[in-house]
C-alpha positions in Angstrom: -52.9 39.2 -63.1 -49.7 39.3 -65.5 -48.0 41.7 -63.4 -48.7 39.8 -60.5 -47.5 36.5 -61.9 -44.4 38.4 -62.9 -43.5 40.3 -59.6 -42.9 36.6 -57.8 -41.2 35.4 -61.2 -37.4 35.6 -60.0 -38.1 32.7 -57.1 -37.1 29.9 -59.4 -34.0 31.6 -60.4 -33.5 32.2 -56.2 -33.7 28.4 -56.0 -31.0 27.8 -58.5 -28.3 30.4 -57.2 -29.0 29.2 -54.1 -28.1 25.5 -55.3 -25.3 26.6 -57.0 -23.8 28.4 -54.2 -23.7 25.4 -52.2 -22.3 23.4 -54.5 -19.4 25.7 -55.3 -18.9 25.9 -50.9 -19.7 21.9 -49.9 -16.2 20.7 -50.9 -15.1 23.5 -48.3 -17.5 22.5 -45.7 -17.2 19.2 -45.7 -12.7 19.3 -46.0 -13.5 22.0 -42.4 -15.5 19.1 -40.5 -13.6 16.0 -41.8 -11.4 14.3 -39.4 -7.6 14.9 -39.1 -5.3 13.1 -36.4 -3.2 15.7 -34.4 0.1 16.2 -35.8 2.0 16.8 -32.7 2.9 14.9 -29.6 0.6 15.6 -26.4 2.4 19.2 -24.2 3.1 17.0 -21.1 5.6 19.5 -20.1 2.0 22.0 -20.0 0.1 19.7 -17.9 -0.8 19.9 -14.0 -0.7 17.5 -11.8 -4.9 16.4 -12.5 -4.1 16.7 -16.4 -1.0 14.5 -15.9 -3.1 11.9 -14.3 -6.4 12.0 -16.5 -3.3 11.5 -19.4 -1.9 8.0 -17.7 -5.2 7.1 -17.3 -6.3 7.5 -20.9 -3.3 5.7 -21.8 -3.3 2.8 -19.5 -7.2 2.3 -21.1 -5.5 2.6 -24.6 -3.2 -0.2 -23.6 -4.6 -2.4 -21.7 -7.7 -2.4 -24.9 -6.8 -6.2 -26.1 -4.2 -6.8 -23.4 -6.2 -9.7 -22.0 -5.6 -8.6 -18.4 -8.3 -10.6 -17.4 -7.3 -14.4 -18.5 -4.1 -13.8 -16.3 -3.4 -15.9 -12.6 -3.5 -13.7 -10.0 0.3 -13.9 -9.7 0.5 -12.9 -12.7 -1.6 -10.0 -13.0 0.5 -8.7 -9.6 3.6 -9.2 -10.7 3.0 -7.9 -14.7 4.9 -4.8 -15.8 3.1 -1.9 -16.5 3.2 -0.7 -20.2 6.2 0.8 -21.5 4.1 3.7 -23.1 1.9 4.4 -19.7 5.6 4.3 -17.8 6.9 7.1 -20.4 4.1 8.9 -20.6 4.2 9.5 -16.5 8.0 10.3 -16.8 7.2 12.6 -19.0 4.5 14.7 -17.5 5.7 14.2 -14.1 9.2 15.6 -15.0 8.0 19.6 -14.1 6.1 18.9 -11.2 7.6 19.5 -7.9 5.8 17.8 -4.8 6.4 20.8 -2.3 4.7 23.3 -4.7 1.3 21.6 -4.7 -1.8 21.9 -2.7 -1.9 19.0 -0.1 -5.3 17.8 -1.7 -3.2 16.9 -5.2 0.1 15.6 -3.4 -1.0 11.6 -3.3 -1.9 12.2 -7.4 1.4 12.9 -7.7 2.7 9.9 -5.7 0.7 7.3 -7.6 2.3 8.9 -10.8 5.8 8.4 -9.6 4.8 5.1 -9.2 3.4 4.4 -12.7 6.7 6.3 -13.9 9.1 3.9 -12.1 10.2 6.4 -9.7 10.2 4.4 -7.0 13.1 6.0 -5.0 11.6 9.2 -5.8 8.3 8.0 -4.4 10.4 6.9 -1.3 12.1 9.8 -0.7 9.0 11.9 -0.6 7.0 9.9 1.2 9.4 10.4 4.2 9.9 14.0 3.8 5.9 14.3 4.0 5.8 12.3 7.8 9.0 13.9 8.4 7.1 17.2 8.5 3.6 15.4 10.5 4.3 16.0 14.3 0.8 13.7 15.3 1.9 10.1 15.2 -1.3 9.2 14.2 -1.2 11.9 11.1 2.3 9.8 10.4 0.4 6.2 10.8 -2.2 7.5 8.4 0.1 8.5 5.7 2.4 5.8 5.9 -0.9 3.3 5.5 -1.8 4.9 2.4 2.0 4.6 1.3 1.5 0.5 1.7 -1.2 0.1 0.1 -1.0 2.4 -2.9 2.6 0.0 -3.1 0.5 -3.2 -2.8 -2.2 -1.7 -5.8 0.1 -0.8 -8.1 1.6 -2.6 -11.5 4.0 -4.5 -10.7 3.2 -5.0 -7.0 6.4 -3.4 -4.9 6.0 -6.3 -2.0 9.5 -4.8 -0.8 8.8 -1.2 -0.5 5.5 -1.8 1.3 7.3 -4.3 3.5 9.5 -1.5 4.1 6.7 1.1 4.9 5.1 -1.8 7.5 8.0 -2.0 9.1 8.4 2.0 9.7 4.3 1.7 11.3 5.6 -0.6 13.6 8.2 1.6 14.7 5.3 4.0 15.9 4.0 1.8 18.5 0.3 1.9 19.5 -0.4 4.9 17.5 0.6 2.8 14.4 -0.5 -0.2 15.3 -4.4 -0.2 14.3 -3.3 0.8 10.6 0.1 -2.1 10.7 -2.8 -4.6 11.6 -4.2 -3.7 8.2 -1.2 -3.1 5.8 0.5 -6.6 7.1 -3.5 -8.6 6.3 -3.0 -6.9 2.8 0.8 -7.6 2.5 0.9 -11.0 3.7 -2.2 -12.0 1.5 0.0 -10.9 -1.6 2.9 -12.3 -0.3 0.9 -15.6 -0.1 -0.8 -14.9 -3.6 3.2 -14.7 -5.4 4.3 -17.1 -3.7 6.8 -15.0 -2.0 7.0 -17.1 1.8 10.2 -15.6 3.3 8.5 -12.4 3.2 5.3 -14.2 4.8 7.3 -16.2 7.2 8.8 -12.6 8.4 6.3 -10.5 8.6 3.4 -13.2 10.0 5.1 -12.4 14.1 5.1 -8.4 13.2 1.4 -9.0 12.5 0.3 -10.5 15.2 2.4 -8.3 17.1 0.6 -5.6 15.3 -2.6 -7.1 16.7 -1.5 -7.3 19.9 -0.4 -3.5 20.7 -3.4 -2.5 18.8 -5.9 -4.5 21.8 -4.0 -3.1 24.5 -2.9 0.3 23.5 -6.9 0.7 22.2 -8.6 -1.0 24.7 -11.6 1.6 25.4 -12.4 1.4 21.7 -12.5 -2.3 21.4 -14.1 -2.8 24.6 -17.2 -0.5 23.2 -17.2 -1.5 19.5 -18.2 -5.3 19.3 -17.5 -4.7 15.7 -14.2 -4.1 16.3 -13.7 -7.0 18.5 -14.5 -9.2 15.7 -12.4 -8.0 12.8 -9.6 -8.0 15.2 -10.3 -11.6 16.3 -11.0 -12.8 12.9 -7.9 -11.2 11.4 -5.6 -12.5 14.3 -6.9 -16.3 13.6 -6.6 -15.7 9.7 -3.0 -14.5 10.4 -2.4 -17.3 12.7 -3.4 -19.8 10.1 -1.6 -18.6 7.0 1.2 -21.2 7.8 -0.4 -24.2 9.1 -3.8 -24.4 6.9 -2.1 -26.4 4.3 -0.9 -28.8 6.9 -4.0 -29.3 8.7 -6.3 -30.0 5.6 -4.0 -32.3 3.6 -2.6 -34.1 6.8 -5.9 -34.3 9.0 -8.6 -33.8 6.4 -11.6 -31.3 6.1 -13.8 -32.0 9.1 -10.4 -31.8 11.5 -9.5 -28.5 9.2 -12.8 -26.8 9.9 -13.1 -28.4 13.4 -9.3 -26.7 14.4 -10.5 -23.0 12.4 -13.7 -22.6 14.8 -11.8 -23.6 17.7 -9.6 -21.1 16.7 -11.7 -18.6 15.8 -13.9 -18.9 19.1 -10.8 -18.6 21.5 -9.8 -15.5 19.4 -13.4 -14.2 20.2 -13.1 -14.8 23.8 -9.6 -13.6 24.0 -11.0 -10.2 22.7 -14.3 -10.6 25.0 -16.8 -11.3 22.4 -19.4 -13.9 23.9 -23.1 -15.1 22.6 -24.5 -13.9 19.3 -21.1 -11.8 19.0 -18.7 -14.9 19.3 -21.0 -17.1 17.0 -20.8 -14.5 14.2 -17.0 -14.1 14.4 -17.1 -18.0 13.9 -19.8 -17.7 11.0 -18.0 -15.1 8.8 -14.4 -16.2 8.8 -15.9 -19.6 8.4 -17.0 -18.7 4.9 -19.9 -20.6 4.9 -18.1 -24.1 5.4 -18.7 -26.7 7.9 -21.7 -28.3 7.0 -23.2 -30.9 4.8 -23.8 -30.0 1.1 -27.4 -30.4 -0.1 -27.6 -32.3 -3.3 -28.4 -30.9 -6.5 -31.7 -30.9 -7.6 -32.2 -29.9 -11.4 -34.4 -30.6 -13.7 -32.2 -30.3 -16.7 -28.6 -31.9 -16.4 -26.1 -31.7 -19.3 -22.8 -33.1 -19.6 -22.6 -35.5 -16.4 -19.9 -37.6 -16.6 -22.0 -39.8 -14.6 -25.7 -39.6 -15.2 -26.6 -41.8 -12.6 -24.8 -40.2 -9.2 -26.4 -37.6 -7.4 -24.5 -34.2 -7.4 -22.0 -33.1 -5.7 -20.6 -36.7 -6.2 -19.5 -38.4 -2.8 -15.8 -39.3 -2.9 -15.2 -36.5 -5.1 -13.8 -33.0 -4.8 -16.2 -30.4 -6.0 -16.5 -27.0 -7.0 -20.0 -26.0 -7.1 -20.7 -22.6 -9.0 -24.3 -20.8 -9.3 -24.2 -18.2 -12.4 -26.5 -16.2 -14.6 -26.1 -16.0 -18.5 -26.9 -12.1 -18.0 -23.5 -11.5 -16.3 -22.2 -11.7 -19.6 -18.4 -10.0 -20.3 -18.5 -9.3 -16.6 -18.2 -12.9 -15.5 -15.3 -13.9 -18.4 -12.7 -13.7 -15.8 -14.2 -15.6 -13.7 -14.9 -18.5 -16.1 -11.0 -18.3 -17.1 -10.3 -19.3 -13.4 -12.8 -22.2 -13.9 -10.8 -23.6 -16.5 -7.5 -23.1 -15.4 -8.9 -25.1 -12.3 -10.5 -28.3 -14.9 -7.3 -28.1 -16.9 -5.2 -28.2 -13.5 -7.0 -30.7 -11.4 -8.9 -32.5 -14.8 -10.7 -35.9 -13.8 -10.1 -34.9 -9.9 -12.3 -32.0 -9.7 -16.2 -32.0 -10.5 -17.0 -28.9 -11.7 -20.8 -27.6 -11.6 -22.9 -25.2 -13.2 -26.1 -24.3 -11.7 -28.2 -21.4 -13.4 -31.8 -21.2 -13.9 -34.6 -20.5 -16.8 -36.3 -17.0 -16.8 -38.6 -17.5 -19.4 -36.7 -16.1 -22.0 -32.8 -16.4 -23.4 -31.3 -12.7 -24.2 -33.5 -11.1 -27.0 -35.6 -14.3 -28.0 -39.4 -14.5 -27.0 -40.9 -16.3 -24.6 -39.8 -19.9 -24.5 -40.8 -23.2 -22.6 -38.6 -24.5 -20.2 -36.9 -27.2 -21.9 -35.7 -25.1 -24.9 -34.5 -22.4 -22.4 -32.5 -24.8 -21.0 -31.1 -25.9 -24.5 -30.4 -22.7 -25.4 -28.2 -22.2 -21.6 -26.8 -25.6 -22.4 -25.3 -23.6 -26.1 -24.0 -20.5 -24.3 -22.4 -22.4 -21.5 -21.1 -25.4 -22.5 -20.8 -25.1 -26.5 -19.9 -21.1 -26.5 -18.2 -20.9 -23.7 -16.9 -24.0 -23.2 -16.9 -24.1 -19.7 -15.6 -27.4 -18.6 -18.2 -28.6 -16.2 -21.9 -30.4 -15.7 -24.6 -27.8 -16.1 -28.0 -28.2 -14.2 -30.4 -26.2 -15.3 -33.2 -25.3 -12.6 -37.1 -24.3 -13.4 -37.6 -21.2 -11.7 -41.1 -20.8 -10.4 -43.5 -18.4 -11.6 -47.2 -17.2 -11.5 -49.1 -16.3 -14.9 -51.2 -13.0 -14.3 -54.8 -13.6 -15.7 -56.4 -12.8 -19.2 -55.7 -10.5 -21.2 -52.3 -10.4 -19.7 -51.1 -13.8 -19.4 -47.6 -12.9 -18.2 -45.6 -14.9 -16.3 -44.3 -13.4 -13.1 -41.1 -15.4 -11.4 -40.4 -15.8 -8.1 -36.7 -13.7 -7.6 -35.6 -16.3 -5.2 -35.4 -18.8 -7.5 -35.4 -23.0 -7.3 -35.2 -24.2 -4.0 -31.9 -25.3 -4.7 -30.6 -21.5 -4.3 -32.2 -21.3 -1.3 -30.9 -24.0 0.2 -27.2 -22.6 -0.6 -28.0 -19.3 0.4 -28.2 -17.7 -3.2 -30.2 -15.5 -4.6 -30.7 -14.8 -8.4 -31.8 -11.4 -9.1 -31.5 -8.6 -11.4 -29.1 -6.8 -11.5 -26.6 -9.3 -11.5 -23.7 -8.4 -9.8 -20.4 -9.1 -11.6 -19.1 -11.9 -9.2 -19.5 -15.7 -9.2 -20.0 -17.2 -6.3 -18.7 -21.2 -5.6 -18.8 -23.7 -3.1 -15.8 -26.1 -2.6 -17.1 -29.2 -1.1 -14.3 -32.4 0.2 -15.4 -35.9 -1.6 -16.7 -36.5 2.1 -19.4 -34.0 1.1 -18.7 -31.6 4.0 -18.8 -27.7 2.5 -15.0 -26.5 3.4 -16.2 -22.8 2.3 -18.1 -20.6 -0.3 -15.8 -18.6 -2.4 -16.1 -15.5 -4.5 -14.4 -17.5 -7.9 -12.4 -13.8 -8.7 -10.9 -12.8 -5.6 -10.6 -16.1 -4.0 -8.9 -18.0 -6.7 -5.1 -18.6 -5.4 -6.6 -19.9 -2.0 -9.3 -22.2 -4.0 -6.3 -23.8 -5.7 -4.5 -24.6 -2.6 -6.9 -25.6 -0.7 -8.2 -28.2 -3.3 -4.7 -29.6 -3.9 -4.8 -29.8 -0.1 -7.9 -31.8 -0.1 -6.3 -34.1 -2.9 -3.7 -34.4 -1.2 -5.3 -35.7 2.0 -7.3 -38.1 -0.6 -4.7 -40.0 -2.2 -3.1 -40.3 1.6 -6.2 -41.9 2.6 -8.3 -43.5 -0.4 
């Protein structure tokens, strides 16, 4: 028994070499897997061309972290520089690469880099050295489409260049004239949205000349593709409206302005043969939902009314009516910028309403009753965010499953009041706030997606004031 107890008498004395090897080799491991910041400046002069741009990304995404993008007009976020160390970082990386010597597939990467760099005349020159080399006039239409629009997407927005490229589509004739119809939509939208209108003024009869070779010299397609039809006649009636719209609604009023855009927009259907269900859905769509009465507001919370007695949307009052969910969250901030810049603009002029709706619960808290739910939306929206508007808070119905689980199941359409304005809350929510602009006769002039929309939503409410004070 002694020997045996002495043959396993050396594993304590194991235990305490082994501790006191690691303690003599921690410091060591731990200075091998602490974190040191690299000591030189990126290779750009190693990169290729994918490498170049995965770099200008990551720094764009360094740069624009706290930039506050997001709270700018859309002016301003078209016309705002891009970062001084995104533009040197391009220069840079871009400086070795040569345009001829890579594959097709990687040639636009290189384009948009140029652009980011400031190279515009470099950008140029290439670009016409590419079509140059395209015999196929449609190959050159093509290229020269993706030219404009890359011009129109980039930071700032080069409104000249992709004039300039427009210009060289419509030079191609009917071959071009399908992809000018597009490019000039896009251009003179920007134009519009920078308030740039001797551009918009000349390019407006290229546009519809666009149009116009594009029906006839692609007449087989159009006459087989109702689809087609339609986005050609509601493009040509958008086009043709772009310089009387503000006239018409602050001169003749909303029910004339709506009444004038359907006529239009049917004798553009007809003009490219579209009749019945075809003709009444051009009209529909480019119509944006406007042109009827707006159903009132039935809620069964209300919070900050300036006038707890009227029914909502007030008559004799402009009004922006905006459905949201809470769970949009940092998705929607933009979007509630726009709102109020629009308050602070307009300010006792413009109603402003929330509508959102209980779900039975508020983020992470348990099951709640409808009327703390809605206090709780009331906080977030009006106190938190400080949205400058009158929040109605809807009861969503629901069904409670029976015993022993007891939960409540709601109905994904929500309060009839989303029905009736053709909205439907459900999960998950997309990051987009949709609005409804409604003239203080309470006639719907259009729904309006609050993001993309926003530099036609403020004319076309200073129209409507406009054609107020003229007639009180």
């Amino acid at each position: 028994m002694t020997r045996a107890m002495n043959r396993w008498a050396w594993l304590p004395w194991c235990g305490v070499l082994s501790s006191a090897v690691l303690m003599v080799l921690a410091p060591a491991a731990r200075a091998q897997t602490r974190f040191v910041w690299p000591t030189r400046e990126p290779a750009y002069g190693e990169y290729d061309v994918e490498e170049c741009a995965a770099a200008v990304q990551r720094t764009q995404a360094y740069a624009a972290w706290g930039a506050r993008y997001d709270t700018l007009t859309v002016k301003a976020r078209l016309l705002r520089p891009e970062s001084p160390i995104v533009v040197e970082a391009a220069r840079q990386c871009t400086a070795h690469l040569v345009l001829a010597q890579l594959p097709a597939t990687v040639q636009p990467t290189l384009l948009r880099l140029w652009l980011v760099a400031g190279e515009d005349s470099t950008f140029i020159a290439a670009l016409h050295a590419l079509v140059a080399r395209l015999s196929a006039p449609a190959e050159r239409a093509a290229r020269l489409a993706d030219a404009a629009f890359l011009l129109l997407d980039m930071h700032p927005i080069r409104l000249a260049l992709a004039d300039s490229v427009a210009h060289e589509l419509d030079r191609l004739g009917g071959p071009g004239s399908r992809a000018a119809f597009g490019v000039y939509i896009h251009l003179l939208t920007s134009a519009h949205d920078v308030g740039d209108d001797a551009l918009g003024a000349g390019d407006l009869p290229r546009a519809l000349h666009a149009i116009a070779t594009y029906a006839q010299f692609d007449s087989v397609q159009l006459r087989s593709s109702p689809q087609d039809r339609a986005a050609v006649a509601s493009g040509a009636a958008a086009l043709q409206r772009i310089g009387t719209r503000d006239r018409l609604l602050s001169e003749q009023g909303a029910a004339a302005f709506l009444d004038s855009l359907r006529h239009d927009l049917g004798a553009q259907a007809g003009a490219n043969h579209l009749h019945g269900p075809d003709s009444a859905g051009v009209v529909q769509v480019a119509l944006h939902g406007g042109g009827r009465p707006a159903p009132p507001i039935e809620a069964d919370f209300w919070f900050g009314r300036p006038d707890s007695t009227a029914a909502y949307p007030r008559k004799g009052m402009v009004s922006f009516v905006v459905f949201l969910d809470e769970r949009c969250g940092p998705r929607c901030y933009y979007d509630y910028d726009v709102l109020r810049r629009l308050k602070q603009r307009f300010g006792e002029h413009l109603d402003v309403v929330v509508v959102t709706g209980t779900k039975g619960h508020f983020r992470e808290a348990p099951p709640l009753d409808f009327a703390a739910e809605a206090a709780l939306l009331r906080g977030y929206f009006l106190e938190r965010l400080k949205l400058p508007a009158a929040l109605a808070v809807t009861n969503t119905p629901f069904v409670t499953l029976p015993a022993p689980d007891r939960r409540r199941i709601y109905d994904q359409d929500g309060a009839p009041v989303w029905g009736v304005y053709g909205i439907k809350p459900a999960w998950p929510v997309k990051a987009r706030v949709d609005g409804f602009l409604i003239a203080p006769s309470g006639l719907v002039v259009g729904q309006r997606d609050v993001l993309n929309d926003q530099t036609e939503l403020t004319d076309l409410i200073a129209d409507l004031l406009a054609y107020q004070r003229a007639h009180p």
